[in-house]
C-alpha positions in Angstrom: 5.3 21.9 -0.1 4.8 20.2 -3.7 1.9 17.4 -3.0 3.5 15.4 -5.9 6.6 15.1 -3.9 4.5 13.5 -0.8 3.4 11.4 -3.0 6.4 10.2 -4.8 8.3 10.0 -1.3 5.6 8.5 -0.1 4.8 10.3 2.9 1.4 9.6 3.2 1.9 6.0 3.6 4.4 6.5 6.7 1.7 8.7 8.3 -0.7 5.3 7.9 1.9 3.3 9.7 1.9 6.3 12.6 -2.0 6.4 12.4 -2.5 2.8 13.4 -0.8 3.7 16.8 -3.5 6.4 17.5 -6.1 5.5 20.6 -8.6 8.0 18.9 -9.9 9.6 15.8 -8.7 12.5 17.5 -5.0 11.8 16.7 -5.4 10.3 13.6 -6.9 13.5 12.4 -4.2 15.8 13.5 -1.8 13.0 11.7 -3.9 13.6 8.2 -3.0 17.2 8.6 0.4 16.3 9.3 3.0 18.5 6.8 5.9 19.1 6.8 7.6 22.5 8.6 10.1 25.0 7.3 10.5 26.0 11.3 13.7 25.2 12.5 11.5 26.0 16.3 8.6 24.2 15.4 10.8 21.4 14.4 13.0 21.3 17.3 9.9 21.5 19.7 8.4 18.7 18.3 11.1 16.5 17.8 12.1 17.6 21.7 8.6 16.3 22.5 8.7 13.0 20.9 11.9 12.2 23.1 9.8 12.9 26.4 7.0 10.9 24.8 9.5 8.0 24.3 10.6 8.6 27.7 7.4 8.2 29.3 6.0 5.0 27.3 9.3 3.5 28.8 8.6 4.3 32.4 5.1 3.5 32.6 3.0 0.5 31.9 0.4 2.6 30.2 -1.0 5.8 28.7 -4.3 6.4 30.1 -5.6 7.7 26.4 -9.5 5.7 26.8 -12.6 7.9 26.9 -11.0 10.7 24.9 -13.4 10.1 21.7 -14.1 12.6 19.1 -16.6 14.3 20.8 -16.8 17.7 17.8 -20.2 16.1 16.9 -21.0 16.6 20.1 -20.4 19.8 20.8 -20.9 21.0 17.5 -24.9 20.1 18.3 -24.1 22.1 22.0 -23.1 25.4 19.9 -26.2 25.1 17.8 -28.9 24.9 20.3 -30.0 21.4 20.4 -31.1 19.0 23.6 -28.3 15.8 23.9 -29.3 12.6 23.8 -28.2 10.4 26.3 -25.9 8.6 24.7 -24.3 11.6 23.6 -24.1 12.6 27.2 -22.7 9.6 28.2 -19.6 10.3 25.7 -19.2 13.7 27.2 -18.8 12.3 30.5 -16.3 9.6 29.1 -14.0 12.8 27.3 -14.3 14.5 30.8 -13.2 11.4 32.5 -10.4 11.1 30.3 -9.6 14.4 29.8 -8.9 14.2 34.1 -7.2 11.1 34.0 -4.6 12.2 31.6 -4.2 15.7 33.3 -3.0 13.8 36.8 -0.9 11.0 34.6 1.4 13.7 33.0 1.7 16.4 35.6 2.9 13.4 37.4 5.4 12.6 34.7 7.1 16.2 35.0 10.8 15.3 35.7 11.2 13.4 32.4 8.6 15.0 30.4 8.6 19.0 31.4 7.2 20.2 28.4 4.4 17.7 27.8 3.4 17.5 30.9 2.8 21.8 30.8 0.1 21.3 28.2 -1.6 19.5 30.9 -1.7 22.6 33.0 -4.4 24.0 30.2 -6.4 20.7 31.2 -10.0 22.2 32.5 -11.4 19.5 34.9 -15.1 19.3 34.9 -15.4 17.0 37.9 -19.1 18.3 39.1 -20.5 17.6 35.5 -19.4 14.5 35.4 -21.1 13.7 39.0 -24.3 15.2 37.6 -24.4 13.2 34.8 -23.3 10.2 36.5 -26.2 10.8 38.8 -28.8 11.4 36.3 -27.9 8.9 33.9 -27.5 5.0 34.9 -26.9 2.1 33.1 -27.7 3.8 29.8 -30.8 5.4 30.6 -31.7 8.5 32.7 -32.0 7.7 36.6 -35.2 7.8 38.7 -33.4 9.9 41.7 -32.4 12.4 38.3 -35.6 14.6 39.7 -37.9 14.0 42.7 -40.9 14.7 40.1 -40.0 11.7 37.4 -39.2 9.3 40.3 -43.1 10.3 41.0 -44.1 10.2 37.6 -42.2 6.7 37.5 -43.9 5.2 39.9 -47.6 6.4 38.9 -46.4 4.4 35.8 -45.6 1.5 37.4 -48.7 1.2 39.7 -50.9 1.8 36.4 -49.3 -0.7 34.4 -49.7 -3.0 37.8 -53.5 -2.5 37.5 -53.4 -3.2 33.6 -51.4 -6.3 34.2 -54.2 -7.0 36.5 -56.8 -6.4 34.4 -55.7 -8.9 31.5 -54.5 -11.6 33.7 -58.4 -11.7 34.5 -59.0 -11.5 30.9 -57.1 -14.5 29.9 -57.9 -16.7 32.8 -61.7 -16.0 32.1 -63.2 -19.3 31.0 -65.7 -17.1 28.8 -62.8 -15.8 26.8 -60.9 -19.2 26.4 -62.4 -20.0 22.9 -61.4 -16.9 21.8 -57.6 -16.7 22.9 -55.1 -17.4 20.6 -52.0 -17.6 23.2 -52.5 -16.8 26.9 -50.0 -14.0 27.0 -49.9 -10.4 27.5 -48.1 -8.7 24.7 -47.2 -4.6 23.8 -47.9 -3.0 20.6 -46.9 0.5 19.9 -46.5 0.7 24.3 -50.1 -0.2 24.9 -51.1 -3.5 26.3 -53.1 -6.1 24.2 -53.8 -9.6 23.9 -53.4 -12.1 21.3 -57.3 -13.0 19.8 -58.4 -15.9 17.4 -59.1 -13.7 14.1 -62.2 -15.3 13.7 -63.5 -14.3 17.1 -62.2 -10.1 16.5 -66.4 -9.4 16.7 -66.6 -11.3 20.1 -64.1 -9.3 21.9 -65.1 -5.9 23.3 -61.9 -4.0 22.7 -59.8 -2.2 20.1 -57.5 -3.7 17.9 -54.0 -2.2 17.5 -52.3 -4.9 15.3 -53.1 -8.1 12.8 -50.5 -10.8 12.4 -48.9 -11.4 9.0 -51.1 -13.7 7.9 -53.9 -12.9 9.4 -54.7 -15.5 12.2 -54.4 -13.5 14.9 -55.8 -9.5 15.9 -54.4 -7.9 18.9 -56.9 -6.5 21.1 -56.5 -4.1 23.8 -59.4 -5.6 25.9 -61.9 -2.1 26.9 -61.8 -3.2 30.5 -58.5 -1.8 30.4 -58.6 1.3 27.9 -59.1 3.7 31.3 -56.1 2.9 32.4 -54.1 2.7 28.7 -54.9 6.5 28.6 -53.8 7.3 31.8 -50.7 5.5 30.9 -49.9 7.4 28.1 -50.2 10.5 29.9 -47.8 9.0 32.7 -45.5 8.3 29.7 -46.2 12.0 27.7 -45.2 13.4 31.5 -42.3 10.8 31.6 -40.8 12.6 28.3 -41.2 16.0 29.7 -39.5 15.5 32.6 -36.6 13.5 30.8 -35.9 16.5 28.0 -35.7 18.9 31.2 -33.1 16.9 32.6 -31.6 16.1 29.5 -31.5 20.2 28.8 -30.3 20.4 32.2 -27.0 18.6 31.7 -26.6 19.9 28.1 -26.5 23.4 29.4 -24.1 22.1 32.4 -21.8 21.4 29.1 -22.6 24.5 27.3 -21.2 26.7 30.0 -18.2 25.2 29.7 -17.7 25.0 25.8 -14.6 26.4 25.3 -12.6 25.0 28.4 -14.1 21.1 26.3 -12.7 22.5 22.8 -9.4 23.2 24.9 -9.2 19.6 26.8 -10.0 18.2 22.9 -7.1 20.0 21.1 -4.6 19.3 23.8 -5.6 15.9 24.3 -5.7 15.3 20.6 -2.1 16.5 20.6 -1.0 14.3 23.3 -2.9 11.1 21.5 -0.8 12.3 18.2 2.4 12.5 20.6 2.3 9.5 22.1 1.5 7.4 18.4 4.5 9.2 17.0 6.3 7.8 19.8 5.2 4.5 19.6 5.9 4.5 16.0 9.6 5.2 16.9 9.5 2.5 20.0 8.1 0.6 17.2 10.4 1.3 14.1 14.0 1.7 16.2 13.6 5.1 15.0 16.1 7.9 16.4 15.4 12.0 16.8 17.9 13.4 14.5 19.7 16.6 14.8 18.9 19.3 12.4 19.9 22.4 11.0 19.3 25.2 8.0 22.5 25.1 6.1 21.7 22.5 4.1 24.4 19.6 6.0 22.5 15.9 5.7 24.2 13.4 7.4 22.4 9.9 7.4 24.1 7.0 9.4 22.7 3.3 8.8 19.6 4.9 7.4 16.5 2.9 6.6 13.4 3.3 4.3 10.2 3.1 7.1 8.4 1.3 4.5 11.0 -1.4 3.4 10.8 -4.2 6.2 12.5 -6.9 4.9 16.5 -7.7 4.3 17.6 -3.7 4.4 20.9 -2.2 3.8 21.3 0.6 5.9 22.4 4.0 3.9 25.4 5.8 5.2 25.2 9.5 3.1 26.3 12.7 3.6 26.1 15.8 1.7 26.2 19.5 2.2 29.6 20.1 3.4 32.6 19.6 1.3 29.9 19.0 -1.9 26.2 20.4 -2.3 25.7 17.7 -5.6 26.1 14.0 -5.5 25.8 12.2 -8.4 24.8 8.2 -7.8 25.7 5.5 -10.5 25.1 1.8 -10.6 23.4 -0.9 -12.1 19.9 -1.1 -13.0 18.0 -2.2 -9.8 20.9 -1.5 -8.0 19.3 0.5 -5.3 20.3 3.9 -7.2 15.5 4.9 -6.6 15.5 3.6 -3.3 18.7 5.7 -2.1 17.0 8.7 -3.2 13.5 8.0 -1.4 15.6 6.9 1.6 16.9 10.3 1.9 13.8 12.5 0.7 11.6 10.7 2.9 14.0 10.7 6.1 14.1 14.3 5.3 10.3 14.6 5.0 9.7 13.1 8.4 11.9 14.9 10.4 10.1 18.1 9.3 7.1 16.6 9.8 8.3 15.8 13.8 8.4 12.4 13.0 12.1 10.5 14.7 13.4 8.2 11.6 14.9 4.7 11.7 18.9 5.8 11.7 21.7 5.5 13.9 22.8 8.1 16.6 24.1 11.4 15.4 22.4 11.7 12.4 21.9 15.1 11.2 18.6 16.0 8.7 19.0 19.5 7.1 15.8 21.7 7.4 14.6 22.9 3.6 12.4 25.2 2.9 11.1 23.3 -0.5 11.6 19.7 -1.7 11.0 18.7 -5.1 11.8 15.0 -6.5 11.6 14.0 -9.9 11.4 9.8 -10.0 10.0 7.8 -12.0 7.2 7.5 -15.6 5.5 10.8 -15.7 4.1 10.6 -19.3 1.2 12.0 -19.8 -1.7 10.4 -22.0 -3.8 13.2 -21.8 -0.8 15.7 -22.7 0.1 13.4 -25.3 3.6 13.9 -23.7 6.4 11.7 -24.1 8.7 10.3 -21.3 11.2 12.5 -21.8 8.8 16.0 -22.5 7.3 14.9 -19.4 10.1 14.8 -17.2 11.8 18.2 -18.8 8.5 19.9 -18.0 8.5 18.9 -14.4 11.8 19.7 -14.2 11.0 23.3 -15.8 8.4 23.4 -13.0 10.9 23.1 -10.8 13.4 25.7 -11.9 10.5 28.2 -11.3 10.6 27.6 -7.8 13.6 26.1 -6.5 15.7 28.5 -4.1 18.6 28.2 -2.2 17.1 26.3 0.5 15.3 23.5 -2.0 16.2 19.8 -2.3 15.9 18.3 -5.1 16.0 14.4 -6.6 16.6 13.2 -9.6 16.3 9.7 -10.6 18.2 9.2 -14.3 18.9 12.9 -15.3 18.4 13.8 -18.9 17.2 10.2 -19.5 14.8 9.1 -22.3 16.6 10.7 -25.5 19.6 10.7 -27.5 22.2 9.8 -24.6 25.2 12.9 -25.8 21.9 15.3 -25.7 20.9 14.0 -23.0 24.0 14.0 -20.5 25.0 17.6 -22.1 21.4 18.7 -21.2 21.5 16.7 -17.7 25.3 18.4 -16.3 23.4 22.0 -17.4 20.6 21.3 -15.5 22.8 20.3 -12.5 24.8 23.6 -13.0 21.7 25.8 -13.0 20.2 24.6 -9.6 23.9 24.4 -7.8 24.1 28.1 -9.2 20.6 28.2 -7.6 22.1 27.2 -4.1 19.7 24.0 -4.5 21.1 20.6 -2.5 21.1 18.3 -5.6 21.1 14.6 -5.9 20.9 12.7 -9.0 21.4 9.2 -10.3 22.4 8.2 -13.9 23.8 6.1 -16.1 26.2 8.5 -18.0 29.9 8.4 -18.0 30.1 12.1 -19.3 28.1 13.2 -16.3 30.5 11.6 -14.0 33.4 13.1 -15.4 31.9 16.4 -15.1 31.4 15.6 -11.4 34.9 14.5 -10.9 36.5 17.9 -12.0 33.7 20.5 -10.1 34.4 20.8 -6.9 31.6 20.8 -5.3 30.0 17.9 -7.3 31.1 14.5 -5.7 30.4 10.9 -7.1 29.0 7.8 -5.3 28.2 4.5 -6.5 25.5 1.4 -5.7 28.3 -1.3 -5.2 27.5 -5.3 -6.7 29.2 -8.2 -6.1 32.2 -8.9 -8.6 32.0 -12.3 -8.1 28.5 -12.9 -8.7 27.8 -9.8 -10.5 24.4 -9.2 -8.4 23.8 -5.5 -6.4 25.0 -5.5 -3.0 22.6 -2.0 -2.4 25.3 -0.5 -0.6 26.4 3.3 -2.1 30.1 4.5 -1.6 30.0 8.0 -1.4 33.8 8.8 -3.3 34.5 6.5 -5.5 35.5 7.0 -8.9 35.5 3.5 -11.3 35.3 1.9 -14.3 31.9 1.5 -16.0 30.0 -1.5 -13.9 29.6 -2.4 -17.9 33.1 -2.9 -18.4 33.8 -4.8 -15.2 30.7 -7.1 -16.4 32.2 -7.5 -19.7 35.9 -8.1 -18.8 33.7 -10.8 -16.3 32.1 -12.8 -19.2 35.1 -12.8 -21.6 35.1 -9.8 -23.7 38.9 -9.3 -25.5 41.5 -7.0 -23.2 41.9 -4.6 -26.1 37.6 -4.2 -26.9 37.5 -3.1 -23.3 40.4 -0.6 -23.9 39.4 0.7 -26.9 35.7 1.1 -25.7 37.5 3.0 -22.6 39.2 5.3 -24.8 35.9 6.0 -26.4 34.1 7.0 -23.1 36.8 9.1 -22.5 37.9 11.5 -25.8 35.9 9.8 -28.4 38.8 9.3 -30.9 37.2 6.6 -33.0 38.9 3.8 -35.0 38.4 3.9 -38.5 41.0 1.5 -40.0 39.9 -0.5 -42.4 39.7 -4.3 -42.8 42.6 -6.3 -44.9 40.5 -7.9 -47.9 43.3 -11.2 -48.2 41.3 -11.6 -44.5 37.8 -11.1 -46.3 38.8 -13.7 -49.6 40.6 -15.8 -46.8 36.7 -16.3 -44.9 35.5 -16.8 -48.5 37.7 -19.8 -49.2 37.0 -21.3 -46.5 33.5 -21.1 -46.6 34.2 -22.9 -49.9 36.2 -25.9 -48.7 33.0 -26.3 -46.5 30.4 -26.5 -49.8 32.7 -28.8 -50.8 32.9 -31.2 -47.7 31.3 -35.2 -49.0 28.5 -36.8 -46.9 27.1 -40.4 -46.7 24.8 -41.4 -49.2 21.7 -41.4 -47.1 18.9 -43.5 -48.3 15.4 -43.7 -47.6 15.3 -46.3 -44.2 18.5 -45.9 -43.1 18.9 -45.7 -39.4 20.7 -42.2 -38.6 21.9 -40.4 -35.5 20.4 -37.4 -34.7 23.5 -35.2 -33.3 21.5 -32.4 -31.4 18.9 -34.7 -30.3 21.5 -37.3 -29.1 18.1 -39.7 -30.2 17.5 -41.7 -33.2 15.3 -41.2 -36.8 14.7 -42.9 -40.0 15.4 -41.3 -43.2 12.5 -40.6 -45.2 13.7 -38.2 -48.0 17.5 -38.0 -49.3 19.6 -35.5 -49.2 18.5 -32.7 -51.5 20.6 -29.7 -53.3 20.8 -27.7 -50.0 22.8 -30.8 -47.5 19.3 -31.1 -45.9 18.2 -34.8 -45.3 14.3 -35.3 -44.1 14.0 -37.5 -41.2 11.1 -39.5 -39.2 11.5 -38.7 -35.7 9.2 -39.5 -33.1 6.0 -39.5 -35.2 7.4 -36.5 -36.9 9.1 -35.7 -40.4 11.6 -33.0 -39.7 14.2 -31.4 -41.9 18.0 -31.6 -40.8 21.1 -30.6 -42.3 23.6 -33.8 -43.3 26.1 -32.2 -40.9 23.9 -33.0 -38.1 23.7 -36.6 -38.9 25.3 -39.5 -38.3 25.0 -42.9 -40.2 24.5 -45.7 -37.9 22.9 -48.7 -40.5 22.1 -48.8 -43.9 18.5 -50.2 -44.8 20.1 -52.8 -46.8 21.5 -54.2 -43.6 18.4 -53.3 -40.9 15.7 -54.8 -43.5 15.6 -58.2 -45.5 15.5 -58.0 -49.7 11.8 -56.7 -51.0 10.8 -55.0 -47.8 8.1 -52.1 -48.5 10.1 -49.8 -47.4 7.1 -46.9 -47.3 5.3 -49.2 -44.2 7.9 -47.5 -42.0 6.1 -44.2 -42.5 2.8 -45.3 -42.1 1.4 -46.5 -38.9 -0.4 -50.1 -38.7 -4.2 -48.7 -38.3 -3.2 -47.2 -42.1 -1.9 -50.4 -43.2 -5.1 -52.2 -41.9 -7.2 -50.2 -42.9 -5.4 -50.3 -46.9 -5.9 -54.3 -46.9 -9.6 -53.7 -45.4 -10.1 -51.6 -48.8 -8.6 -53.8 -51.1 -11.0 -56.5 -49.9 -13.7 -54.6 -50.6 -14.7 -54.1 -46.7 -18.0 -52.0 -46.5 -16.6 -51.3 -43.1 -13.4 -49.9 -43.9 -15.4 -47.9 -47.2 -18.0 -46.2 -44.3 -14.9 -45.3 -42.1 -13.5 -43.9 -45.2 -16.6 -41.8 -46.3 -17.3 -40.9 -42.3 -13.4 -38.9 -42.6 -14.5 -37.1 -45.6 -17.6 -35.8 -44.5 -15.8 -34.5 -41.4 -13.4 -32.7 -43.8 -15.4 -30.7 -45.1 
């Protein structure tokens, strides 16, 4: 299938949310591959399996999935040649482990679980290698009683290290060495025994030294009364390593011999980790397996987007029956996108074998292609438009949509002239029904809805919204056939009766109104616009106290009334200009002020006024202040 349309549906996120339920890298890998099947067997198997899965997590406490790590590395290293570390080892014998303990869980889970629990039969258990190895290898490291000749070896090693130890305790409890100890310890550089040695005292010390500190204080000598010994100890240890790699090689080659019986255990257990997360995911997600078919028949009841978690309106949609197109409407935001995901990516996980949060008796229709077409596709690089975008995807899909292809459409012939546009969206609807294609598309044209109305296998549904308070209820009505959700809003926030009639008449044979306008209305306007040119106003005067209408507040007049009715008024620090219509007389300055009053010292604030009277004294203070302001200025 298309990868853009995984993507748009966003199927790769869903397989995240399964992932997380994974025990192993094993499953999640198989989960990355994940895609979905044109099988109607494959399907039905896997689907059939998820309900035994399902069946078993609710009769048991737990799945015994530990130990069954990615172990390719591994073996991969095996097919090539190469020795094992022990580690490595170690994980082997954790996958076999698991790989038994997981065999005897399901072939005990038979009666609910038939067909899972046959995959265990192909289950190799490799009991004696995991003995062997859990002899040789102990607490991380390989065992003495792995071979009678390293427990030997082992012990040489420990009775010449004795006699070193001996050796240097002698050393350091010497009274002729004291002086020249720097800390009376025995230490190990590079596996060889040495003692710590005053740096200035190196030349006193018959020995060799292996290692100087970092800043230089101390040399670490391994003292020559012991150097017999240190190279007898490094052969122990040479013979140590030998013996180790031959039982290392050993138990590699126990795993080699049974290579492909491993890569066997690993795929089936890999299935049954990817099994068991799918069901969990459906535990998880109140998911349902669906019933399915090929004849293109979709029934979702109280469907759910797996992505959208919070406040959800379940779907209820059905196509393929009595209608092979639906066409959605509704208000922007509506839901109209999110209906159209809903049903693509339910569709998508079903033939991926995924179960999909729905009710009972929901039916998913098996396609062979599914191609969606949502959302901003313009192309920068293409230098293509909105529109040219979308027409070329849609062109893309033309070429290879058959008779069993779904495809989406989120607002059809959208992004140009809206009569080109609708005409251009119903033949593109025609041409993939002709096709056989299942078709569902949302828009916002009326003309497209008619043409739905009259073909019979077109059907209409709408995203419903509350009438009282106008906001999407993200419900769709699969049937229904209304007025514009614009007209309902408009009739709603007081639009005239016969504008909403005459603008339905328009939607529905575009017989326009072109009666002309009376001119005794026109001169009628113009009259009265003149009685209002003529209309008197107070005589404001500068200091008169006047209401500010808008404001509901208070000013001072500072300018009168010029030619255009507009009056300038101090308000709140600030000289504004406001028509005379606006104002309100409230006192005349004659009556707020007494005779002689400087009227001006109402516009100018008292540090102005002072600072005036400073400079007609002849205050050098006041001059410097003065001078200071202009040299800022500039």
């Amino acid at each position: 299938m298309n990868l853009d349309t995984f993507e748009k549906l966003q199927l790769n996120e869903v397989k995240e949310l399964v992932k997380i339920n994974c025990v192993s890298s094993l499953g999640k890998s198989l989960i990355d591959k994940l895609e979905p099947s044109a099988s109607y067997s494959v399907i039905k198997r896997k689907l059939s399996e998820n309900k035994e899965a399902r069946k078993v997590l609710e009769n048991s406490n737990h799945v015994p999935l530990e130990g069954l790590f990615n172990i390719y590395p591994v073996i991969d290293k095996v097919e090539k040649g190469m020795i094992l570390e022990v580690t490595e080892i170690i994980s082997c014998e954790d996958f076999l482990r698991g790989c038994r303990k997981i065999k005897g869980f399901m072939l005990d889970k038979e009666f609910y679980s038939p067909t899972l629990s046959s995959y265990a039969l192909n289950i190799t258990e490799c009991e004696s290698i995991e003995e062997e190895i859990k002899f040789s290898i102990k607490n991380n490291k390989i065992s003495s009683e792995a071979s009678k000749e390293l427990k030997k070896i082992r012990r040489n090693i420990e009775i010449c290290e004795g006699r070193i130890k001996e050796r240097l305790n002698k050393f350091l409890t010497s009274s002729t060495n004291k002086k020249y100890i720097q800390e009376f310890i025995i230490s190990k550089r590079d596996d060889r025994f040495v003692v710590p040695i005053k740096s200035s005292f190196k030349n006193e010390v018959d020995g060799t030294i292996l290692y100087t500190s970092s800043k230089g204080s101390t040399v670490f000598i391994e003292p020559a009364s012991i150097s017999k010994y240190s190279l007898e100890l490094i052969t122990l240890k040479s013979e140590e390593a030998i013996e180790e790699y031959k039982i290392l090689s050993y138990l590699t080659e126990l795993i080699y011999d049974k290579i492909t019986e491993i890569k066997l255990n690993m795929e089936i257990v890999s299935e049954y980790d990817m099994v068991f997360a799918k069901a969990k995911f459906s535990q998880n997600n109140k998911c349902i397996t669906p019933k399915i078919n090929n004849h293109g028949y979709t029934k979702i009841i109280k469907g759910k987007h797996p992505l959208l978690k919070v406040n959800v309106i379940p779907l209820d949609f059905e196509i393929g029956d009595k209608y092979r197109s639906l066409i959605i409407t509704g208000p922007n935001a509506g839901g109209k996108t999110v209906t159209l995901k809903t049903v693509g990516i339910l569709t998508l996980m079903t033939q991926c074998g995924l179960d999909i949060p729905a009710k009972e008796n929901t039916e998913i229709a098996i396609f062979e292609k599914v191609f969606v077409d949502i959302g901003d596709n313009q192309s920068i690089e293409n230098a293509l438009s909105t529109f040219s975008s979308h027409i070329k995807n849609i062109a893309n899909i033309m070429k290879e949509a058959n008779k069993n292809t779904l495809v989406l459409f989120d607002e059809i012939g959208s992004g140009t002239d809206p009569n080109d546009g609708a005409s251009l969206a119903i033949a593109l609807l025609e041409e993939f029904y002709q096709t056989g294609c299942i078709t569902i598309a949302s828009t916002h044209y009326e003309e497209i809805k008619h043409f739905a109305n009259k073909h019979p296998h077109f059907e209409n549904a709408g995203m419903m919204f509350d009438k009282e308070t106008l906001e999407p209820l993200y419900k769709l009505i699969i049937g229904r056939s209304e007025d514009s959700n614009a007209l309902f809003i408009s009739r709603k926030m007081g639009i005239k009766e016969k504008v909403l009639q005459k603008a339905k008449s328009y939607m529905d044979n575009k017989n326009y109104d072109f009666t002309l306008i009376n001119k005794n209305k026109i001169m009628q306007k113009t009259v009265e616009e003149e009685k209002i040119s003529l209309t008197t106003f107070p005589d404001f005067e500068i200091g008169d106290k006047v209401e500010l209408l808008d404001f509901e507040d208070f000013g001072i007049v500072y300018k009168s009334m010029d030619k255009f009715n507009n009056v300038e008024v101090l308000y709140k620090d600030e000289f504004i200009n406001i028509n005379a219509r606006r104002l309100k007389l409230q006192l005349k300055a004659k009556d707020l002020y007494p005779e002689g009053y400087d009227l001006d010292s109402l516009f100018v604030s008292f540090e102005k006024r002072k600072l005036d009277r400073d400079i007609e004294r002849g205050s050098k203070k006041a001059l410097k202040k003065i001078q200071k302001e202009i040299r800022n200025s500039r």
